[in-house]
NUVEX-488800 format. One record per residue (C-alpha): z negated, y negated, x. Coordinates in steps of 0.001 Angstrom, whole numbers, plus 500000, padded with zeros to 6 digits. Layout:
% NUVEX-488800
ZYX/...
//
This chain:
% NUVEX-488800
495183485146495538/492260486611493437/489377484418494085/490377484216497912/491536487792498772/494714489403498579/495540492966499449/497603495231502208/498874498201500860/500568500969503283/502318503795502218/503477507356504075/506248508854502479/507321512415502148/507653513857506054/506687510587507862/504404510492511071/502825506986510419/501944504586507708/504558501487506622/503571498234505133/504752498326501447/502816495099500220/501697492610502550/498978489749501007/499882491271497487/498238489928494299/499322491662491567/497467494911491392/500182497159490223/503408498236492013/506578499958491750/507358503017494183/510573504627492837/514683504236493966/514461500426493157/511188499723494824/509570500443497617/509251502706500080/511209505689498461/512304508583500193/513127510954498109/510673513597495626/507662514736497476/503961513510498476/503073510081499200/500087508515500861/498573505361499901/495615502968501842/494628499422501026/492451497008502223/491352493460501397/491876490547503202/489561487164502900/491987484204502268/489320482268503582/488305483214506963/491298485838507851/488650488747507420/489936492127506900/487745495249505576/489011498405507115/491637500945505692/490614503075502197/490648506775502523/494269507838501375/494796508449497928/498096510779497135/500351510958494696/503618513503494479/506958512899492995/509168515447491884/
//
């Protein structure tokens, strides 16, 4: 982990009603979404919240705002 934290990242592909895991106690601070990794559905908009989780004492902060990102 980085210096006691990792990271939950949850993704809401194209059409979907609710967020999915994608990276559970991640890391590495990059990530592939694409055919070969991830949560890939197909072109369209995808939604993406993290939060931070304390190695230490099981401490989560809450969700980020969504950030967005659209594949064609």
């Amino acid at each position: 982990s980085r210096g006691g934290y990792t990271f939950d990242v949850q993704v809401k592909p194209p059409g979907a009603a609710a967020y999915v895991n994608w990276q559970v106690g991640a890391t590495a601070t990059t990530g592939t979404l694409g055919p070969f990794g991830g949560p890939y559905s197909g072109p369209g908009t995808y939604r993406f919240r993290s939060r931070v989780l304390n190695t230490a004492n099981g401490d989560a902060s809450g969700y980020s705002p969504p950030t967005a990102i659209t594949l064609s």
